[in-house]
PLY file of the C-alpha trace (Angstrom):
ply
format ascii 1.0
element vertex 389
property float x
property float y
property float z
element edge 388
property int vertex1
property int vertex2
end_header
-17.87 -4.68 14.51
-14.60 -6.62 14.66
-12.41 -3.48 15.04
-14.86 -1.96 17.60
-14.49 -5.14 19.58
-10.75 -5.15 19.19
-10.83 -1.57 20.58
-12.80 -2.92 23.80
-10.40 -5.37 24.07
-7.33 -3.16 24.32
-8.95 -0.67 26.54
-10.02 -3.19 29.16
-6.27 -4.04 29.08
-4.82 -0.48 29.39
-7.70 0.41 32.18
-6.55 -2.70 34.26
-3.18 -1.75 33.70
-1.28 -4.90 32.21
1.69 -3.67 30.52
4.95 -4.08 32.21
6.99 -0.92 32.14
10.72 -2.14 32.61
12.23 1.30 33.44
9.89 4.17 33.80
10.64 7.58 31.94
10.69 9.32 34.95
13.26 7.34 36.56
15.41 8.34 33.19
15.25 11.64 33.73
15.67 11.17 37.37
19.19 9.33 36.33
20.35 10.89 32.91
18.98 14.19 32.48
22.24 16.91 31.95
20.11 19.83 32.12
17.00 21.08 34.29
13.98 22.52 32.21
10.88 24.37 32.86
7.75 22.96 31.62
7.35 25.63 28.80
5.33 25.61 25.62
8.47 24.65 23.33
9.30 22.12 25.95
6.45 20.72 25.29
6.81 20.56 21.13
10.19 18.96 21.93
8.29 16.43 23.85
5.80 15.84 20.83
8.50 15.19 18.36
10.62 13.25 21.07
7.39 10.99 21.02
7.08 11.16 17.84
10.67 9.72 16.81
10.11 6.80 19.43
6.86 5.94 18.16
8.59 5.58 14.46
11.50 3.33 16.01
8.80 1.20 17.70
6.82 1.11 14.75
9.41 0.12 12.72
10.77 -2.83 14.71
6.92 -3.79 15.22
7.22 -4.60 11.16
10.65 -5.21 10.87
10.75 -7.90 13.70
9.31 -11.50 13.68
8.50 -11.47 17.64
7.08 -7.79 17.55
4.93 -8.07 14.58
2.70 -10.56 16.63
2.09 -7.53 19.12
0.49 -5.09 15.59
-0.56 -7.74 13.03
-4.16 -6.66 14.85
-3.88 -3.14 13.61
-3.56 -4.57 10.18
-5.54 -7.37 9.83
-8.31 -5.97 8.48
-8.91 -5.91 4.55
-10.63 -2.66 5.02
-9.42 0.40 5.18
-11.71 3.09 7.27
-11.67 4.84 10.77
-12.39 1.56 12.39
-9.18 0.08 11.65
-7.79 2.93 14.37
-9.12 0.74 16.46
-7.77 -2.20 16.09
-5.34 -1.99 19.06
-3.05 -4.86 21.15
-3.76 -6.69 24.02
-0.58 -9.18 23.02
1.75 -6.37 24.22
2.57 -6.92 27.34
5.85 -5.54 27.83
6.38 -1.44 26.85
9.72 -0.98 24.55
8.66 2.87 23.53
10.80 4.09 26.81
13.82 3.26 25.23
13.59 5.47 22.62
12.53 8.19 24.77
16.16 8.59 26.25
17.48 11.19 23.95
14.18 13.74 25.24
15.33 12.22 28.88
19.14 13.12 28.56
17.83 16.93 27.63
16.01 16.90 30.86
12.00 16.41 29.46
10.21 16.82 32.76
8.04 13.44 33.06
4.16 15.35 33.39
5.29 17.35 30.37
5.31 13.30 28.08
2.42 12.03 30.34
-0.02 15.14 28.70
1.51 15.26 25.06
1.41 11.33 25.08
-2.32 11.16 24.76
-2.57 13.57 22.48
0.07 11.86 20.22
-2.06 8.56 20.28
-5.42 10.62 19.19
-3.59 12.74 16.83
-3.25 9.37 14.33
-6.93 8.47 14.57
-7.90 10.69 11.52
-6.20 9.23 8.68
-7.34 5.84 8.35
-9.58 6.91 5.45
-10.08 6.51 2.07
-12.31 9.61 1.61
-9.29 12.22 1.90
-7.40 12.67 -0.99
-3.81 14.00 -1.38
-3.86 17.19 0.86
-0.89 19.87 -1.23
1.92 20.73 1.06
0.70 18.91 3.88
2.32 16.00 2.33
5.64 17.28 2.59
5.43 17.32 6.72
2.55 15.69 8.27
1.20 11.44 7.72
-2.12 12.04 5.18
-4.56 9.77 4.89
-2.59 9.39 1.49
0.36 8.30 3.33
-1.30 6.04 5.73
-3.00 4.17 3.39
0.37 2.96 1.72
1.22 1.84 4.87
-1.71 -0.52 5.66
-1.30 -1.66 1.91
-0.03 -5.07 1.09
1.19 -4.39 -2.51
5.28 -5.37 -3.10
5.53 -1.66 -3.88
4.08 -0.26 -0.37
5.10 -2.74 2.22
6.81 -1.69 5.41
6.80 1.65 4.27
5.47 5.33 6.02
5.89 4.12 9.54
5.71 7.42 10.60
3.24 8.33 12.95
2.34 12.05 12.92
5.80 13.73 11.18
6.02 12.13 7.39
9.82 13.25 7.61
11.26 10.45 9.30
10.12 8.30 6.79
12.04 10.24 4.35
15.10 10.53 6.95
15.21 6.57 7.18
14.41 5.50 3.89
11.17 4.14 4.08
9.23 6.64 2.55
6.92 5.68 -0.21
4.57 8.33 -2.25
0.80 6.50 -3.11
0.78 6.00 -6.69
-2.11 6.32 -9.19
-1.50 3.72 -11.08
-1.28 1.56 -7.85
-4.13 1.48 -5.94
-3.71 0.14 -2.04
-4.62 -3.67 -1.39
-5.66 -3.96 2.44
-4.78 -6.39 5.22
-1.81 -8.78 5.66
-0.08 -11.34 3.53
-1.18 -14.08 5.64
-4.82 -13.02 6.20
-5.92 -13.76 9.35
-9.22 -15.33 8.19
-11.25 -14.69 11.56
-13.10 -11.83 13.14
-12.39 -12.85 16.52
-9.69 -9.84 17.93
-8.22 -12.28 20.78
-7.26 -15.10 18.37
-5.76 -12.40 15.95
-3.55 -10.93 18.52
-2.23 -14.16 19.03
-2.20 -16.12 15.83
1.64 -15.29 14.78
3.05 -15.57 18.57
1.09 -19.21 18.15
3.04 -19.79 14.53
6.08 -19.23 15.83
6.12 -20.80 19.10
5.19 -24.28 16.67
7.94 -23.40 14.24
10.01 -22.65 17.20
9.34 -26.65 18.78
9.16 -28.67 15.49
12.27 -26.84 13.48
15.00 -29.49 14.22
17.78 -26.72 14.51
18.43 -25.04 17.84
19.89 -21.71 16.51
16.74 -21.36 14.42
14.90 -22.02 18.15
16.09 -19.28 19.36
16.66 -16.93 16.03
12.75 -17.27 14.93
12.19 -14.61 17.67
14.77 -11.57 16.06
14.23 -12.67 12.91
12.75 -10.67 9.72
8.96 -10.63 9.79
7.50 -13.94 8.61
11.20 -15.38 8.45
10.84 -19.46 9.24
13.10 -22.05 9.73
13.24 -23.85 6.42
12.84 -27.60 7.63
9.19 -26.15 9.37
8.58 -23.83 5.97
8.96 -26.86 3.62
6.73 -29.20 5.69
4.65 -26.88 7.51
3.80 -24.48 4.67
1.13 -21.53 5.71
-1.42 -20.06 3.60
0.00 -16.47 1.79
-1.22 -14.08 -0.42
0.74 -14.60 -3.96
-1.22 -11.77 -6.08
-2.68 -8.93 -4.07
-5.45 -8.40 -6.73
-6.81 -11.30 -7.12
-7.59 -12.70 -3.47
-11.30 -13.88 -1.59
-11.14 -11.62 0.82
-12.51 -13.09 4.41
-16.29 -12.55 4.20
-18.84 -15.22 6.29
-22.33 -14.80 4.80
-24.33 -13.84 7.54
-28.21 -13.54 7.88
-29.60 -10.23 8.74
-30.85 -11.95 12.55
-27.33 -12.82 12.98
-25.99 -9.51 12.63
-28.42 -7.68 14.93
-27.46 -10.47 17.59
-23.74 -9.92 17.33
-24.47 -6.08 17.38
-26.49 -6.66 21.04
-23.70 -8.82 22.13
-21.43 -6.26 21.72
-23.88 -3.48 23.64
-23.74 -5.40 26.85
-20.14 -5.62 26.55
-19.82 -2.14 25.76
-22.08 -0.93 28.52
-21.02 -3.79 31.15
-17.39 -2.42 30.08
-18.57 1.25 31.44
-20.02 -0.18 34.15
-16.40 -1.99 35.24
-14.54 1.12 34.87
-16.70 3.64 36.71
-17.29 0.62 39.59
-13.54 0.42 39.30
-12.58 1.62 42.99
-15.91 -0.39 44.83
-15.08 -3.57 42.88
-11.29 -3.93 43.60
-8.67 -4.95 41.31
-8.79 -8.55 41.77
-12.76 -8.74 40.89
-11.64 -5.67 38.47
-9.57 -9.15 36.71
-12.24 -11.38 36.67
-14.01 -9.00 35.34
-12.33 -8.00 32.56
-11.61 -11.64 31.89
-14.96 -12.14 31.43
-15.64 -9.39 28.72
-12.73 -10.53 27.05
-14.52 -14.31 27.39
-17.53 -12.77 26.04
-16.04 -11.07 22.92
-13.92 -14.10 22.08
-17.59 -16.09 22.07
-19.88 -13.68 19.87
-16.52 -13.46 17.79
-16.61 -16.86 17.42
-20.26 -17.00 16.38
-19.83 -14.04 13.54
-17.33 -16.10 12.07
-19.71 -18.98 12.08
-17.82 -21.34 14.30
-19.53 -24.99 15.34
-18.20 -24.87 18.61
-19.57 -21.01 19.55
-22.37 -22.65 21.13
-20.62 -24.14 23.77
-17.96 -21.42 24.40
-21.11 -19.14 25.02
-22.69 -21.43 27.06
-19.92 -21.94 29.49
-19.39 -18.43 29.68
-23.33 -18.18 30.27
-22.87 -20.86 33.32
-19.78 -18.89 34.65
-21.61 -15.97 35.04
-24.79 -17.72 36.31
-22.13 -19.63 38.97
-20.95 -16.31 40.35
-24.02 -14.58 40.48
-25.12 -17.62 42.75
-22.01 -17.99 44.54
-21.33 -14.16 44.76
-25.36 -13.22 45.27
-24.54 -10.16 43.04
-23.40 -9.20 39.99
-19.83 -7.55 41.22
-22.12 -5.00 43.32
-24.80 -4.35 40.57
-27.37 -4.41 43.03
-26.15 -1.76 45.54
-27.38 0.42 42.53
-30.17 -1.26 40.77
-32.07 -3.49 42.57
-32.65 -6.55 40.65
-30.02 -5.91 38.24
-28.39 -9.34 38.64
-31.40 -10.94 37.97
-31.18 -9.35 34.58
-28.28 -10.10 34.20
-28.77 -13.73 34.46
-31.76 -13.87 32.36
-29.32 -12.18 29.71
-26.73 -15.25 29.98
-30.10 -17.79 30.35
-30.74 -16.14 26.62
-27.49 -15.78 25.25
-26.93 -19.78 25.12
-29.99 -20.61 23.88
-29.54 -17.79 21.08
-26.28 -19.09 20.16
-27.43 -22.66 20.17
-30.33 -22.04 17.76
-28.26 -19.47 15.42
-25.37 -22.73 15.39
-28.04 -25.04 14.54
-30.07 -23.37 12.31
-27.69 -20.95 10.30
-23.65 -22.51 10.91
-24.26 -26.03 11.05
-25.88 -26.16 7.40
-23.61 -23.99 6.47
-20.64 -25.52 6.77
-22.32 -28.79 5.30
-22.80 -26.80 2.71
-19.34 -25.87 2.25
-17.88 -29.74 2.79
-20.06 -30.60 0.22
-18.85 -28.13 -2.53
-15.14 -28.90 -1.58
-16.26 -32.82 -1.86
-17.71 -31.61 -5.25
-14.45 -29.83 -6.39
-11.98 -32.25 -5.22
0 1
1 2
2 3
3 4
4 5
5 6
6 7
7 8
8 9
9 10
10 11
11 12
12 13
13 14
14 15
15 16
16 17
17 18
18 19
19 20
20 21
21 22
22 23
23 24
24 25
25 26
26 27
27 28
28 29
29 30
30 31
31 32
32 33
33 34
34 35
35 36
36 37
37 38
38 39
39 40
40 41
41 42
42 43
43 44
44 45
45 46
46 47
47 48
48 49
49 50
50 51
51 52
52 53
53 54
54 55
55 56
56 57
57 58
58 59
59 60
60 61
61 62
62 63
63 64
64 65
65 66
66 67
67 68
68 69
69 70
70 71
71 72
72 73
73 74
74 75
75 76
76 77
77 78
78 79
79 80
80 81
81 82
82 83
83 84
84 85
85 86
86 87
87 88
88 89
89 90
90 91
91 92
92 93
93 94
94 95
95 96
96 97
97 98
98 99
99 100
100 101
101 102
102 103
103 104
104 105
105 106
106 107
107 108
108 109
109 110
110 111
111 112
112 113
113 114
114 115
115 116
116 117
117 118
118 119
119 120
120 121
121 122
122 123
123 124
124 125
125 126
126 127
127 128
128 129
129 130
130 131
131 132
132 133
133 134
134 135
135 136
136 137
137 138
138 139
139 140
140 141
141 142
142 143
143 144
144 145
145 146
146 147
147 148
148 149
149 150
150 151
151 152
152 153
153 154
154 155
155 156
156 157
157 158
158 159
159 160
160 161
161 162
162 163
163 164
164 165
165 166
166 167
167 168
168 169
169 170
170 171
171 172
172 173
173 174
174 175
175 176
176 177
177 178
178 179
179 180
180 181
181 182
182 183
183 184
184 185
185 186
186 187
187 188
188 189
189 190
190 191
191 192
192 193
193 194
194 195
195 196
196 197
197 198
198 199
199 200
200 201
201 202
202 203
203 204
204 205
205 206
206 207
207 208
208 209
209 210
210 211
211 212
212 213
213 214
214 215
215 216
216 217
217 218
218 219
219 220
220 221
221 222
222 223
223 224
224 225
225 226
226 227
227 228
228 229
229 230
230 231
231 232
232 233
233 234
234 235
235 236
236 237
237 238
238 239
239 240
240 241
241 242
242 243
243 244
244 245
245 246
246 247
247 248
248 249
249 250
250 251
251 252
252 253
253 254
254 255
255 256
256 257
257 258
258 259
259 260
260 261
261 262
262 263
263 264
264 265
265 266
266 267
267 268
268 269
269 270
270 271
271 272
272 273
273 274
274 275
275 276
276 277
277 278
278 279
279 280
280 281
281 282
282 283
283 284
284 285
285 286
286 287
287 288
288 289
289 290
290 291
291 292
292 293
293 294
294 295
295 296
296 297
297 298
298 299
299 300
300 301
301 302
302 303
303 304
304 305
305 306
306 307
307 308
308 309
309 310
310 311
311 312
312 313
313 314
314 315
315 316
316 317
317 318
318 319
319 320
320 321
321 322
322 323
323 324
324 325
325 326
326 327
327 328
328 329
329 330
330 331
331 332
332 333
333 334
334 335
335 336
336 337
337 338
338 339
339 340
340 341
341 342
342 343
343 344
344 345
345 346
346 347
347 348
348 349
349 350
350 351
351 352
352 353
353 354
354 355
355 356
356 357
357 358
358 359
359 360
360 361
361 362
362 363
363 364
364 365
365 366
366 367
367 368
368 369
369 370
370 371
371 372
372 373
373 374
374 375
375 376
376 377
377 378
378 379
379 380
380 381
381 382
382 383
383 384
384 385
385 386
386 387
387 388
């Protein structure tokens, strides 16, 4: 459920179109291009593995780099490895590097329309192999990312890390060194070395950019103020590592991996919280035109809100109750204000009044499951750890 909300998350993002492209592709071509080419069928292959090399590059630095890793620790976060974590996609990205290393396909004249089709297809082309029920696959091995492959990547073990960034061709792995075969005798250990410990998708894509912003004000050096950014992934200033220290993994085998007991009631809630997001989601983007991009923000906002909340409550947090209800009295506020649910009723009568019953029952629910199911259970917890210590 977390990496299907994380995937809502990043599509209401892309759909409302907040990414800033510095330099477009097309104006590259437009600019650099030496030669003039037809859109034919190998021009398109060249544009597949021109992607292809760009999204390693990008890939690479989003590992390699302290201030870029904030914008993919999402993808990884989960300890879990399965078609969900596919995804697990940014909405901390909001600038677009992957132009840059399109120039060498722009110098050779790669019409623009030819990336904008292969593009897609490039992104859906790396959904399949985040499994763990596809073995090795023979010669495939030798050209394409496997399953195999991909699941030494997501692995946290000293032997796999930061290795097969590759996205669809294995062989620039092997070109740039960071090719790494999964071993038998090593099986993969999921997630990130500083586990995340939430299942809330907004607070993950934003919980290293928050780290290093603090490390950033309370280091005492002003080269390490500005360095933190470029440095290696999880590089810290030592003055803020030595009196600041931050929970890591030591030994990837023996780890409690993040796991909130919930009741069987709580799970169907969370599982209808995310239904109305999922179908008020569809709603957004085929109302896109009538509702205007402005509302189209609010609107968004307030899915993202509404994930953030039930997120909250599925990792059995004492103050979901009242992040739910103000989101429930935001919603009740415009409907009052606005007399409509962003247009809902030009289509179904009523609908708004649904609606607000739905945000009416939505606080209460998340009051009583606080009361009745976190509350004790975090006493519980306070009193073991009074126990222990």
């Amino acid at each position: 459920l977390s990496s299907l909300s994380s995937g809502l998350t990043n599509t209401i993002k892309d759909v409302l179109g907040l990414t800033l492209v510095i330099v477009s592709y097309g104006w590259f071509v437009e600019h650099l291009a030496i030669f003039e080419i037809r859109a034919t069928w190998l021009v398109y292959i060249l544009a597949f593995i021109g992607l292809d090399f760009a999204g390693y590059w990008v890939h690479r630095l989003s590992h390699e780099v302290n201030y870029f890793w904030n914008r993919h620790i999402v993808h990884h976060s989960s300890e879990e490895y399965n078609l969900g974590c596919a995804l697990r996609q940014s909405i901390s990205g909001f600038v677009s590097i992957t132009v840059f290393f399109l120039i060498p396909i722009a110098f050779l004249g790669v019409p623009a329309e030819v990336v904008e089709v292969v593009a897609p297809l490039h992104l859906f082309a790396q959904y399949w192999y985040h499994t763990r029920l596809i073995g090795k696959m023979g010669f495939l091995e030798k050209i394409i990312v496997t399953p195999s492959h991909h699941r030494v990547h997501h692995a946290i073990n000293p032997e796999y890390l930061d290795k097969n960034l590759s996205q669809i061709f294995i062989f620039w792995d092997k070109l740039f060194g960071t090719f790494q075969e999964e071993l038998d005798d090593v099986p993969p250990v999921y997630g990130v070395t500083r586990p995340v410990r939430t299942w809330n998708p907004v607070i993950i894509n934003f919980q290293h950019l928050w780290l290093l912003i603090q490390d950033a004000w309370r280091t005492r050096s002003w080269a390490a103020k500005f360095k933190i950014w470029f440095m290696p992934t999880g590089w810290r200033p030592s003055d803020v590592a030595e009196n600041y220290p931050v929970f890591g993994i030591k030994d990837v085998y023996h780890f409690d991996k993040y796991d909130p007991k919930l009741s069987s009631a709580l799970q169907w809630w969370s599982w209808i919280q995310f239904a109305f997001t999922f179908v008020s989601m569809m709603y957004l983007f085929n109302r896109l035109g009538a509702i205007g991009f402005p509302g189209a923000l609010v609107y968004g906002g307030f899915l993202v809100l509404s994930i953030f909340s039930y997120s909250m409550l599925m990792d059995k947090n004492p103050h979901a109750w009242w992040v739910e209800t103000l989101k429930s009295i935001l919603g009740l506020v415009f409907i009052y204000l606005q007399g409509d649910w962003f247009l809902l009723q030009t289509i179904l009568p009523g609908g708004s009044w649904a609606v607000a019953a739905y945000f009416l029952l939505s606080a209460l629910v998340s009051v009583f499951f606080v009361v009745y199911e976190v509350q004790p259970s975090v006493q519980n917890t306070e009193a073991k750890a009074s126990i222990l210590g």
